[in-house]
DRENPATOR-708798 format. One record per atom (N, C-alpha, C): x, y, z; residue in one letter. Coordinates in steps of 0.001 Angstrom, whole numbers, plus 500000, padded with zeros to 6 digits. Example, Ala and Ser with C-alpha at 12.3 -4.5 7.8 and 13.67 -1.06 7.14 Angstrom:
513190494310507800A
512300495500507800A
513200496700507800A
512850497750507080S
513670498940507140S
512900500030507870S
end
This chain:
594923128104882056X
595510129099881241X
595334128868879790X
594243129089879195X
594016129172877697X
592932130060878018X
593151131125877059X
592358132321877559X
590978132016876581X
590171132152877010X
588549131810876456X
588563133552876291X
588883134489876751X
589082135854876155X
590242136235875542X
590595136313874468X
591170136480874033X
592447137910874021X
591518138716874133X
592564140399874244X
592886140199875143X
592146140056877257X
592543140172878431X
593241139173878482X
593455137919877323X
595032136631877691X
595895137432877518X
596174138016875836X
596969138217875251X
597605139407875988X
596974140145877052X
597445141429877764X
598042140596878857X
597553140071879553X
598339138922880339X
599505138454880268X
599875137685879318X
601157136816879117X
601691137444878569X
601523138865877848X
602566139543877306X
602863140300878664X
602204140204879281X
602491140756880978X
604159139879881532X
603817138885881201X
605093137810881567X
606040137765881155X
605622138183879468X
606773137553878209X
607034136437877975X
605895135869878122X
605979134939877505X
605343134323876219X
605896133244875442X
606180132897874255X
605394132664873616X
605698132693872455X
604660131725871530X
604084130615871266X
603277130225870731X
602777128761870854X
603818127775870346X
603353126498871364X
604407125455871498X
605197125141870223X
604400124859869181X
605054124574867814X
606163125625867198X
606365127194868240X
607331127540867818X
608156127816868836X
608163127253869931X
609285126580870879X
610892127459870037X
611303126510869182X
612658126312869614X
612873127916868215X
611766128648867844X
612110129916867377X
612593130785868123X
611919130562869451X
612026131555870547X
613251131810871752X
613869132261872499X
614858131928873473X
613901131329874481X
614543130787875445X
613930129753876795X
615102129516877631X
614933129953878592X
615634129713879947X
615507128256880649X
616720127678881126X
616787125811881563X
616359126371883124X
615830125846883512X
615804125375885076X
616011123922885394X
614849124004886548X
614914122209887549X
614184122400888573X
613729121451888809X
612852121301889962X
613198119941890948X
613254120184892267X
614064119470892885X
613164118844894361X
613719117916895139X
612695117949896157X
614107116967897339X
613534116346898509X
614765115595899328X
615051114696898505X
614536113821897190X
614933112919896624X
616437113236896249X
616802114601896159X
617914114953895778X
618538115919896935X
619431115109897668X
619619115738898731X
620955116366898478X
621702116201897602X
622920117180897416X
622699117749895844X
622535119210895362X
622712119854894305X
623670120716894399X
624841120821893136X
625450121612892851X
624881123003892606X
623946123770893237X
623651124867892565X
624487125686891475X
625712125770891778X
626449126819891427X
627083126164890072X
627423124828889771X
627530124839888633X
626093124765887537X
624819124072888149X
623498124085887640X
623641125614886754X
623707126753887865X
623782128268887415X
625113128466886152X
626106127857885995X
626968127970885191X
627100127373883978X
626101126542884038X
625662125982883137X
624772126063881846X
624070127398882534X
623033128247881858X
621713127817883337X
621432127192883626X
619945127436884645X
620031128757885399X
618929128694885460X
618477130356885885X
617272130502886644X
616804128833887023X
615592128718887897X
615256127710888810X
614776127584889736X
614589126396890108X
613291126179891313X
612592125350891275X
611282124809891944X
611879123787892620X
611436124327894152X
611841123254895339X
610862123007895849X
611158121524896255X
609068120999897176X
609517121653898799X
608674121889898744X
608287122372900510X
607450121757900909X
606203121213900565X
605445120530901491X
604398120038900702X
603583119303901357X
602675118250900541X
601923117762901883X
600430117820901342X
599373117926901973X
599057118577903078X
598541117782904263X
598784118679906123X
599757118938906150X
600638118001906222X
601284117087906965X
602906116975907463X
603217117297905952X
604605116754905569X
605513118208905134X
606619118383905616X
607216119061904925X
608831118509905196X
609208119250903942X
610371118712903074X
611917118969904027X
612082118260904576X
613483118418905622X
614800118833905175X
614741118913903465X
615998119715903246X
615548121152902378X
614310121376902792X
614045122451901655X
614866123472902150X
615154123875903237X
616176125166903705X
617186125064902991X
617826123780903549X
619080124017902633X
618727123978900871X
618231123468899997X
617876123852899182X
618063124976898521X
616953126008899106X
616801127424899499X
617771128471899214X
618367128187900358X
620088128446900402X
620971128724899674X
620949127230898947X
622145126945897978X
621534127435896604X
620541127810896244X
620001128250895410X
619930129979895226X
619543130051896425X
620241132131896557X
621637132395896773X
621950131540897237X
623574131698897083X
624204131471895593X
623489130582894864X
624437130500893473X
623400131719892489X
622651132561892904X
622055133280892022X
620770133339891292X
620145131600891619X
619534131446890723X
618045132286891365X
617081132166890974X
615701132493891038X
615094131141891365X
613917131311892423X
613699130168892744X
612320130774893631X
611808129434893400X
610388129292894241X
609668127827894993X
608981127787896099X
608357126432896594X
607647126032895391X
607255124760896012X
606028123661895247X
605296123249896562X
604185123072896445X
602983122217897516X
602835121004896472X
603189119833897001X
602349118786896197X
600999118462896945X
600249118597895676X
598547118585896646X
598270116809896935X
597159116949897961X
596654115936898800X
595389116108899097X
594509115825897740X
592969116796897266X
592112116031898680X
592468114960898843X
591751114151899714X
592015114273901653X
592496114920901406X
593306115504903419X
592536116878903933X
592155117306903113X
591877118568903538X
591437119599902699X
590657120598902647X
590344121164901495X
591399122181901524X
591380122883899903X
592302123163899010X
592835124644900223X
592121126057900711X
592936126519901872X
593521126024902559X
593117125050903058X
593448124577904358X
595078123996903998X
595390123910902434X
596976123161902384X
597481124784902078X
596569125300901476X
597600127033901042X
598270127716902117X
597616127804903607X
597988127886904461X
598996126903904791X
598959125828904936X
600352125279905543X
601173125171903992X
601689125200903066X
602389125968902246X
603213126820902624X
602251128113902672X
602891129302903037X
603509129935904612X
603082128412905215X
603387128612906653X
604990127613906264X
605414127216905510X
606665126275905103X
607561126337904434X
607573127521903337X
608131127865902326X
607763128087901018X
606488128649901216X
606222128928899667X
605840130074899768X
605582130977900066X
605343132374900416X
606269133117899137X
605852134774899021X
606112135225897414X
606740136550898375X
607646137089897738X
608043138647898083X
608661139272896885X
608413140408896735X
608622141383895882X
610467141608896011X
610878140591895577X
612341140611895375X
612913140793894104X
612331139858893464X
612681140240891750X
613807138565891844X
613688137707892925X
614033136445893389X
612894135375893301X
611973135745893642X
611569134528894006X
610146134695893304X
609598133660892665X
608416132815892098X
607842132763892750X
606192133363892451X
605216132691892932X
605329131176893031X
604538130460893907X
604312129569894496X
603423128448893568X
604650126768893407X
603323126058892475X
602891125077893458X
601258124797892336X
600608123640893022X
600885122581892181X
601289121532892932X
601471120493892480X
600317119451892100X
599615119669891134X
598498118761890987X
598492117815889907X
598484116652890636X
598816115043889225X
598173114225890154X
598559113052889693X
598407111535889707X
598432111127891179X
597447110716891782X
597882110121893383X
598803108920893215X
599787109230893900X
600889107999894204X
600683106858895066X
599481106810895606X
598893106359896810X
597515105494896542X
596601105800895665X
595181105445895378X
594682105549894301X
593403106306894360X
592850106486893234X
593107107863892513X
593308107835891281X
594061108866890259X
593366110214890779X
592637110323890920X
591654111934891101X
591566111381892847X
591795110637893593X
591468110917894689X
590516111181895521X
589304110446894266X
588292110055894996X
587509111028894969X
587433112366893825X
587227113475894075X
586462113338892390X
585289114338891985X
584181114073890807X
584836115588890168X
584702115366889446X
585716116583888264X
585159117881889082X
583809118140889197X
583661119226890022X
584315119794891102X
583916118496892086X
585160118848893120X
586120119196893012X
586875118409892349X
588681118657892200X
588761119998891491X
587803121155890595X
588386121740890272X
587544123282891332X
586724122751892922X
586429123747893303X
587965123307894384X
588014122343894532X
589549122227895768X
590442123279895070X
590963122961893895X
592043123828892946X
591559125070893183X
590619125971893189X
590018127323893591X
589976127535895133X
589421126946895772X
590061126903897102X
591397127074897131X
592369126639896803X
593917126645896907X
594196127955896404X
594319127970895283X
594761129048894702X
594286130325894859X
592561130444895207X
592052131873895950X
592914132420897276X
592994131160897714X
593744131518899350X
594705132229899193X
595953131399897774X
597211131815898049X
597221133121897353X
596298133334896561X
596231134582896278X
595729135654897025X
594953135040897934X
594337136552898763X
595295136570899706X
596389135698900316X
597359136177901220X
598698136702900545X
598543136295899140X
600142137301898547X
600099138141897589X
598743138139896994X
598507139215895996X
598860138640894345X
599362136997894634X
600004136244893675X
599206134950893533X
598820134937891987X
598228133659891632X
599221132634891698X
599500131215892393X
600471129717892274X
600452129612890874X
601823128893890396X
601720128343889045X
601066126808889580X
600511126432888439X
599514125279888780X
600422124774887843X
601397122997888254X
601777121935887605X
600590120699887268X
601093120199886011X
599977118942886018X
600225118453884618X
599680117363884664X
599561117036883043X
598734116834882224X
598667117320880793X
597852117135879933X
596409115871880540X
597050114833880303X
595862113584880991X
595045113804881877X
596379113872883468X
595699114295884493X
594496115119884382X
594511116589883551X
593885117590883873X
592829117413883166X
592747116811881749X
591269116291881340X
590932115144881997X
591375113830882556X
590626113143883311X
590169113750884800X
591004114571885474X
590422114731886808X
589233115783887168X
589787117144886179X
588943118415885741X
588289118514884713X
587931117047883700X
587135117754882452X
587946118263881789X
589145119148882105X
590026119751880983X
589092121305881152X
588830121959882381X
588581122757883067X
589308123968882600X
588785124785882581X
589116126284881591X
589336127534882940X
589215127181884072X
588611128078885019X
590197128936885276X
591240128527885329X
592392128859885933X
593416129588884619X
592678129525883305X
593583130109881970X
594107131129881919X
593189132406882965X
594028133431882867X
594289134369883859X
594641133097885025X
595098133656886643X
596312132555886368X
596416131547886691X
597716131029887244X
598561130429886449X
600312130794886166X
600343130327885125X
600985128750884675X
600860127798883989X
600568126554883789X
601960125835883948X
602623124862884377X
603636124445884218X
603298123086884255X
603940122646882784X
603092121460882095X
603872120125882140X
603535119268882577X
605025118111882293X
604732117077881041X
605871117251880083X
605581115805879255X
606900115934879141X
607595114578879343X
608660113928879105X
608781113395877511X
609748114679876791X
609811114629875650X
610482115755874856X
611585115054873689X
612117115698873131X
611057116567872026X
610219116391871899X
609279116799870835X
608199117830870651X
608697118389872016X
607729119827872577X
606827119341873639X
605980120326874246X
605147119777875531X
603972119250875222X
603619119097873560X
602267118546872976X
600991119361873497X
600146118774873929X
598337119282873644X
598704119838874969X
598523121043875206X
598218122028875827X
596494121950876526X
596457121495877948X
595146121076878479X
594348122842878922X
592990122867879251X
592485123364879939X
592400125200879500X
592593125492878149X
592369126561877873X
593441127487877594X
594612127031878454X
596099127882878384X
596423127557877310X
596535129148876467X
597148128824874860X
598667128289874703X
599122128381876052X
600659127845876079X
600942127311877442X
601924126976877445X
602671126588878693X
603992127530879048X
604105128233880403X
604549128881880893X
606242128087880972X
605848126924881547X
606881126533881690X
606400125177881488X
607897124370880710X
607620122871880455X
608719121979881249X
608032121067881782X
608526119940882352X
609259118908881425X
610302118929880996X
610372118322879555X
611340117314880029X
611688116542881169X
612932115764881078X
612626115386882926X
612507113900883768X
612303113679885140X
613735113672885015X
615189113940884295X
616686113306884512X
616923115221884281X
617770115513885311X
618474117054885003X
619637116327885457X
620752116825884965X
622234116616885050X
623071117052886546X
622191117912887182X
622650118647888271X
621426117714889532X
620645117536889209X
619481117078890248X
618210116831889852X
617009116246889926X
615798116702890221X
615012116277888476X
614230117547887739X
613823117683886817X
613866118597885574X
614311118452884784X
614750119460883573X
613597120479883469X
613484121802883396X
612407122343883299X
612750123156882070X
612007124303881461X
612343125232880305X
611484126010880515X
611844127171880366X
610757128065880515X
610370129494879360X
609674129424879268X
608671129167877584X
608581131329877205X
610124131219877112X
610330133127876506X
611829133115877216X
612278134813877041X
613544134772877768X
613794135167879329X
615023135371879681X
615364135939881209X
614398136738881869X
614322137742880895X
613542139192881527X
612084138279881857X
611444137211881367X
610119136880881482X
610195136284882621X
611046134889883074X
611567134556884169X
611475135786885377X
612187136814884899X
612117138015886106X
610808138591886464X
609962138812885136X
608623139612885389X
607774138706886174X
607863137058885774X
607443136318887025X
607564136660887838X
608974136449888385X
609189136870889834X
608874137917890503X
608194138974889515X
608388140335890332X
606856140518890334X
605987139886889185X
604813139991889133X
604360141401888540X
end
């Protein structure tokens, strides 16, 4: 998401409402979320929501294989306190190619409906916790797997995934790959009071920032980069 065209970005993300560039962050309003997974097996939703959050990203599944044994309840407690909410796939570039996880995703909980509730669907793409950082995968690859993924989930919901990752990650694994700037939109993590910094891969902004692994209620502090109504046009697409 950094638009190498310039007019068809700028028609885009004003599609979203979303914000201005990072350096004017705190001019703008921004909605708190969190992003959560079984590491956090009890959340208060309902005070999270009273608190001001107004969003939240739950893992559903990661790679073949695995899926997340409390994401229902999750789910749940998250439409029940109001908030807006959507899955995460954490990817597993090395298990299987990039359909082949969009499908079990959306066979788990990440699936999109025209509710005016629920978020497209993110991919979780970073750092292997397991091996080697890219996973054994040559910048090419990793960024035809990422097209694999995200074509899929788009040709079965009509909805581009927000793609997570970080600055580093995405120039060491992809080159810092331009291909995804103005289909899916970016949700960036840097742990930091100081804004989300260098903006990787072409996206003139970040949709949403990962700005804090400590949220007060559970999980990960998120912010999301314009106001409510943009949050909603997400959801509704």
């Amino acid at each position: 998401m950094k638009f190498g065209l310039a007019l068809a970005a700028v028609a885009l993300y004003q599609s979203f409402a979303l914000a201005l560039p990072a350096e004017q962050l705190q001019e703008r309003a921004t909605v708190r979320g969190f992003d959560i997974s079984n590491y956090q097996p009890n959340v208060n939703y309902q005070a999270a929501y009273n608190s001001g959050a107004r969003f939240v990203i739950i893992k559903a599944t990661e790679g073949t294989g695995y899926v997340d044994p409390i994401f229902s309840r999750h789910y749940t407690g998250a439409t029940k306190a109001g908030l807006i909410r959507g899955g995460y796939h954490f990817a597993r570039p090395a298990a299987s190619s990039g359909a082949v996880q969009a499908n079990f995703f959306l066979a788990h909980g990440g699936g999109w409906s025209r509710d005016g509730r629920t978020l497209p669907g993110m991919l979780d793409i970073e750092y292997n916790p397991s091996g080697a950082t890219c996973y054994g995968l040559s910048k090419a690859a990793m960024v035809n797997w990422i097209s694999s993924f995200v074509n899929q989930y788009h040709s079965r919901t009509g909805r581009w995934p927000m793609i997570y990752t970080t600055n580093d990650w995405w120039r060491t694994c992809t080159g810092n790959s331009a291909k995804f700037r103005t289909t899916c939109p970016l949700v960036l993590a840097r742990f930091s009071s100081a804004g989300p910094g260098i903006i990787p891969g072409g996206w003139p902004y970040q949709t949403i920032w990962q700005n804090s692994d400590s949220y007060r209620f559970g999980g990960d502090s998120d912010i999301f980069n314009g106001p409510l109504s943009g949050v909603k046009k997400l959801a509704t697409g």
